[in-house]
DOGUBA-107314 format. One record per atom (N, C-alpha, C, CB): residue number from 1; residue in one letter; atom name; x, y, z. Coordinates in Angstrom, 3 decimals. Glycine has a CB too. Layout:
residues N
pos	code	site	u	v	w
NUM	a	CA	X	Y	Z
...
//
This chain:
residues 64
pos	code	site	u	v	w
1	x	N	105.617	82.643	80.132
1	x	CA	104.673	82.139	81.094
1	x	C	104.736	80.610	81.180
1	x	CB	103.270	82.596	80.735
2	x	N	105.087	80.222	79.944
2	x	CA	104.936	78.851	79.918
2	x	C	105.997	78.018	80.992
2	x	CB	105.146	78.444	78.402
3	x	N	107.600	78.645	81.072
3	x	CA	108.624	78.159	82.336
3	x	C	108.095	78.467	83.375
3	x	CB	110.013	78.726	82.459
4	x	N	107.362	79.408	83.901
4	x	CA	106.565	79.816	85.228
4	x	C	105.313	78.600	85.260
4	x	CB	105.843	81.658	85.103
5	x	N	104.528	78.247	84.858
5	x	CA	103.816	77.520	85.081
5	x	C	104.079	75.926	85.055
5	x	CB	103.051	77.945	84.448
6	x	N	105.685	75.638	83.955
6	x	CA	106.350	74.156	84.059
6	x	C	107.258	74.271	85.913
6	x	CB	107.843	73.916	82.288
7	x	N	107.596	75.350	86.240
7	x	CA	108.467	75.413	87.176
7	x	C	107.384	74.847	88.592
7	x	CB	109.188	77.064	87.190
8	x	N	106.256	76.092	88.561
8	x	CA	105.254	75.705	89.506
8	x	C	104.444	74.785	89.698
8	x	CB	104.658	76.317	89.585
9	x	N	104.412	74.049	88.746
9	x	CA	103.716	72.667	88.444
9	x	C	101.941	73.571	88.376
9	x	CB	104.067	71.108	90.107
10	x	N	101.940	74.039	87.291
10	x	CA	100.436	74.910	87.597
10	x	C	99.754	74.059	86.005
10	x	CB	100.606	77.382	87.540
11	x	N	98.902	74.224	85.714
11	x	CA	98.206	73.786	84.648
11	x	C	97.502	74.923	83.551
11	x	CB	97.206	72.932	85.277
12	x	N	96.762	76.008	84.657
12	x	CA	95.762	76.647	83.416
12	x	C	96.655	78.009	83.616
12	x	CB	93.652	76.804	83.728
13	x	N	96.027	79.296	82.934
13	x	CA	96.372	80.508	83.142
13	x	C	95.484	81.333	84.494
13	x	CB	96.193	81.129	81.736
14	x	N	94.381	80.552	84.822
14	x	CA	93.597	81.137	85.824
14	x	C	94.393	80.756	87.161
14	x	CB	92.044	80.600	85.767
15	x	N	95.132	79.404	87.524
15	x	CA	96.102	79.247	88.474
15	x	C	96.950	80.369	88.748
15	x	CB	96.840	78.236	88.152
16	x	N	97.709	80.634	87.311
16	x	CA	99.003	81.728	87.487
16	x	C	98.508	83.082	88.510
16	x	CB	99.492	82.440	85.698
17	x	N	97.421	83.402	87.653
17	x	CA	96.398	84.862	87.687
17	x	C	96.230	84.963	89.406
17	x	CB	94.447	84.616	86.694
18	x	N	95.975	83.268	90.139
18	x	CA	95.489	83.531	91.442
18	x	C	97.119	83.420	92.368
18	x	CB	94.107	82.240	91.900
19	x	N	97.929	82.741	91.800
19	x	CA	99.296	82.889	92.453
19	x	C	99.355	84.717	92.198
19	x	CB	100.758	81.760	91.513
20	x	N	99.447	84.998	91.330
20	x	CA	99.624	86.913	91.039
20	x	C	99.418	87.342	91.962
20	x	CB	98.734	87.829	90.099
21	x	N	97.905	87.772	91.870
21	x	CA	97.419	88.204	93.248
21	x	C	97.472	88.175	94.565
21	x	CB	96.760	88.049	93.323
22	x	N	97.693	86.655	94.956
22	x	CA	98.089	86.271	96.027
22	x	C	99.600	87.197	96.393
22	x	CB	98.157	84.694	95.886
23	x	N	100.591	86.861	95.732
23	x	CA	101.625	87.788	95.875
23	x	C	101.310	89.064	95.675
23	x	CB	102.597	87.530	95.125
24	x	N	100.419	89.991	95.318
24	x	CA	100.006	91.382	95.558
24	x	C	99.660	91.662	96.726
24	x	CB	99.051	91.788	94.850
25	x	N	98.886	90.756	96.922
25	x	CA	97.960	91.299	98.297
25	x	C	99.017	91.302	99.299
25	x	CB	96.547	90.219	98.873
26	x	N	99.990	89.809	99.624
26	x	CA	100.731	89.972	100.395
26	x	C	101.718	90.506	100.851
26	x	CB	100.814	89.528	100.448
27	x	N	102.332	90.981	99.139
27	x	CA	103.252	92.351	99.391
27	x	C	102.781	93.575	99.778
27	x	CB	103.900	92.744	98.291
28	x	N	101.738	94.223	99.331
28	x	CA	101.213	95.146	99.670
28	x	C	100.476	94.796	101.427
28	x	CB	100.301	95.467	98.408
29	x	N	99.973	94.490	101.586
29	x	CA	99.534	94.462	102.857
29	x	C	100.884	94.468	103.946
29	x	CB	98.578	93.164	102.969
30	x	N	102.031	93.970	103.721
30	x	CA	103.596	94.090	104.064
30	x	C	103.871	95.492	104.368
30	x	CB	104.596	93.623	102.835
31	x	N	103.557	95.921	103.479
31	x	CA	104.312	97.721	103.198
31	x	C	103.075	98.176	104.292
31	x	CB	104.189	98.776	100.948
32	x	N	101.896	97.615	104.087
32	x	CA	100.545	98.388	105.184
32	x	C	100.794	98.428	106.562
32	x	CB	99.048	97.562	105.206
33	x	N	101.612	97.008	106.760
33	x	CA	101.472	97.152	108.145
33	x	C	103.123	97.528	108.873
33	x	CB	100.741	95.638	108.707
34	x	N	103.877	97.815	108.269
34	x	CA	105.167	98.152	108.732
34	x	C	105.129	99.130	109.423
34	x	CB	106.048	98.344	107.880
35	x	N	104.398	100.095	108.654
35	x	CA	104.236	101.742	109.637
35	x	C	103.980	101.279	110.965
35	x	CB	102.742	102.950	109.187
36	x	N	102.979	100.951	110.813
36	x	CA	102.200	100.996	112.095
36	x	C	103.368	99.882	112.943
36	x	CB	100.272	100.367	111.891
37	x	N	103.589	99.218	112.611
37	x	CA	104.727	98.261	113.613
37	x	C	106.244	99.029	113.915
37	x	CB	105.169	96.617	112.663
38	x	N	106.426	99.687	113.202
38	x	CA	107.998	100.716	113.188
38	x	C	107.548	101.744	113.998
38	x	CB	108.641	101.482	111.532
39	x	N	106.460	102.433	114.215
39	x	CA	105.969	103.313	115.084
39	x	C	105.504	102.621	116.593
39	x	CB	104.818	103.990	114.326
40	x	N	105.453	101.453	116.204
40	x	CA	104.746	100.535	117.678
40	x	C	106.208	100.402	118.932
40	x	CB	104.113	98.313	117.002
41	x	N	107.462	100.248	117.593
41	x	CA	108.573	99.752	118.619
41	x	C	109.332	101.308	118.136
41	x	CB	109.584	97.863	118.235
42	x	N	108.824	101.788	117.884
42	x	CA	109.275	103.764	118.045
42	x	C	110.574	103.953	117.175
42	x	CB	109.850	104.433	120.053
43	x	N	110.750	103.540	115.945
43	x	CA	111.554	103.455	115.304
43	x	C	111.379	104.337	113.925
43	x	CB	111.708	102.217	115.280
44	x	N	111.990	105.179	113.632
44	x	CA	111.980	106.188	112.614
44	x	C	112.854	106.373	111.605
44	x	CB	111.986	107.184	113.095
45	x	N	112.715	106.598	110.699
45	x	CA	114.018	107.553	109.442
45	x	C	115.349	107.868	110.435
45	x	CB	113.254	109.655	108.694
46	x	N	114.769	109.086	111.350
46	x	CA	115.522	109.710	112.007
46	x	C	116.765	108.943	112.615
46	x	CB	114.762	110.271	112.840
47	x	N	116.211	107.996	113.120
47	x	CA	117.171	107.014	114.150
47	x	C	118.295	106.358	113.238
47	x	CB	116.193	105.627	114.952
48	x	N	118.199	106.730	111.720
48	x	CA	119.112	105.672	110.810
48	x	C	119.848	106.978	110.490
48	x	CB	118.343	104.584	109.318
49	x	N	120.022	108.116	110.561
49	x	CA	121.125	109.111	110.481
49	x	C	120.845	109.795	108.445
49	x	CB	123.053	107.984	110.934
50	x	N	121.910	110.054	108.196
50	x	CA	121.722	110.960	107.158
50	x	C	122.298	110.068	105.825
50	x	CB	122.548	112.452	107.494
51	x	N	123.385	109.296	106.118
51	x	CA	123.972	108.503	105.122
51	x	C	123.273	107.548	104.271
51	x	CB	124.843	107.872	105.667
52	x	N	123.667	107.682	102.783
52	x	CA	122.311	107.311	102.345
52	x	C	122.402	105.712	102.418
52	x	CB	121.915	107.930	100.776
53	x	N	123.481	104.811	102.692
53	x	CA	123.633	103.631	102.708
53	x	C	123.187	103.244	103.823
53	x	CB	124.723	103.272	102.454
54	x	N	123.486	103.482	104.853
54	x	CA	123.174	102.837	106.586
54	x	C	122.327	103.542	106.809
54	x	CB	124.249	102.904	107.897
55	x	N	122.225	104.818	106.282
55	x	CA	120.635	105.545	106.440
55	x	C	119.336	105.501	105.780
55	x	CB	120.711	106.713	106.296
56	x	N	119.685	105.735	104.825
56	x	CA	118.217	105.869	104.186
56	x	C	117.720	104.376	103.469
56	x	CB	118.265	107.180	102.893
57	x	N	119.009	103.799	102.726
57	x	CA	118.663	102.300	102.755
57	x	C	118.681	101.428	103.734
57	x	CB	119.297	101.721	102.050
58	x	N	118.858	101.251	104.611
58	x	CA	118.959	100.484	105.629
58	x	C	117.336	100.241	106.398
58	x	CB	120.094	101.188	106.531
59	x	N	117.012	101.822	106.560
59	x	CA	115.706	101.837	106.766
59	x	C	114.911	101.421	106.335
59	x	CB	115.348	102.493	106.793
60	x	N	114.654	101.400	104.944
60	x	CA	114.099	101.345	103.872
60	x	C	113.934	99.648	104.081
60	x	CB	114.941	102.061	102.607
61	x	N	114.862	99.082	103.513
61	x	CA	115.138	97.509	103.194
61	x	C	114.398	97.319	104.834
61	x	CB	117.234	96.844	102.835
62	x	N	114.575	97.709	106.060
62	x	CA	114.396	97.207	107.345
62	x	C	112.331	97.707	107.493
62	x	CB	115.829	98.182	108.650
63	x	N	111.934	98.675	106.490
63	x	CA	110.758	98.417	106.623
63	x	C	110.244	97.616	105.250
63	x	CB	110.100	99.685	106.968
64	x	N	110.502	97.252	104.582
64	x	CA	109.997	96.451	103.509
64	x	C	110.029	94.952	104.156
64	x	CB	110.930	96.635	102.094
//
């Protein structure tokens, strides 16, 4: 913790704690709203085919 907080220029452990979170919320709220935006421009699993590289990852990485 201690290189994470010399790197960020942070001081206490309650700083780190609110950077944490901050990156929770914003990842997660990421994953919340993808659906709804991949369904907005009508975009599905389906449309990326069966292969698991150009298919199923591709998708994947393209809704994250």
């Amino acid at each position: 913790m201690r290189k994470l907080k010399e790197k960020w220029g942070i001081h206490s452990n309650f700083q780190l704690v609110i950077i944490f979170i901050v990156f929770a919320i914003t990842g997660s709220s990421s994953v919340y709203v993808a659906k709804p935006f991949l369904q907005f421009i009508n975009l599905d699993r389906s449309h990326f085919g069966e292969d698991f590289f150009f298919g199923g990852l591709g998708y994947y990485l393209l809704r994250i």
